[in-house]
N, C-alpha and C positions, 0 to 999 in steps of 0.2 A: 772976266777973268781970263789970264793966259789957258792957255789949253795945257802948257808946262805944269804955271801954279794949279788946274784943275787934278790932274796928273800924280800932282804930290798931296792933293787934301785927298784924294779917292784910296790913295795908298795908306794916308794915315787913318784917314776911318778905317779901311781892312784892317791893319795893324788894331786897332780897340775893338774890332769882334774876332780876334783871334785867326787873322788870316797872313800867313807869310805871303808875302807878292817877291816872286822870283822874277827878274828879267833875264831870257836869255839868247843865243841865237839858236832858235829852235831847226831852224836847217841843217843847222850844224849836229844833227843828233844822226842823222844817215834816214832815221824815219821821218812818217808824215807825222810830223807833232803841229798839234794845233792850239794854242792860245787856250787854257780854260784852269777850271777847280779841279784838286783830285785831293787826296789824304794820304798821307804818307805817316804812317807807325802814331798814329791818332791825331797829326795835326793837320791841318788844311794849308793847304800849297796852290796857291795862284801863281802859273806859269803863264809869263807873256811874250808872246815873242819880242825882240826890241828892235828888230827891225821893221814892224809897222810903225806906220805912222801914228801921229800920237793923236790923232782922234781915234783911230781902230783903238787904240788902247785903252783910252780912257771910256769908249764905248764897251765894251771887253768887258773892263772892270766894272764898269756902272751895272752891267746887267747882270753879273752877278753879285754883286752888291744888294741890289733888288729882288734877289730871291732868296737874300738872307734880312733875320730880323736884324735890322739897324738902328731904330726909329728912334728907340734912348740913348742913342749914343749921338754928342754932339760932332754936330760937323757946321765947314764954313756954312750959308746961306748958298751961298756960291752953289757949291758940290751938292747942296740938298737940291735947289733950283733944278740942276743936270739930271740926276739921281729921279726927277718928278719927269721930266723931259723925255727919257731914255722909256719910265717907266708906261709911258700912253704910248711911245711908238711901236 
């Protein structure tokens, strides 16, 4: 799988456990913002930078992904495959 299409399945699993995935240029904030989960007025907010490259991202995403229950929620093969990958290293 593209690392694009990987990209867009990791974002639509967030979106079915309740995860906004924000991309943004986090440089652009004046602070050190780093890529990760936070909560904002009770919902979860995945801020990514978007000017990494799209394997930091899609690594990013997978790891937290992996520290949320996901398991019943379906996803491609693909993105479980990665999602298992991410999860031993």
């Amino acid at each position: 799988m593209k690392p694009e299409h990987l990209y867009q399945g990791l974002k639509e699993l967030a979106a079915k456990i309740g995860i906004q995935v924000s991309e943004q240029r986090l440089s652009a904030t004046g602070f050190k913002a780093k890529s990760g989960l936070c909560i904002i007025k009770g919902q979860r907010v995945m801020f990514l930078d978007k000017q990494l490259p799209i394997h930091t991202r899609n690594s990013i995403l997978a790891d937290v992904l992996n520290d949320l229950p996901h398991e019943s929620v379906y996803a491609a093969p693909a993105v479980r495959d990665f999602l298992m990958k991410r999860r031993t290293t």
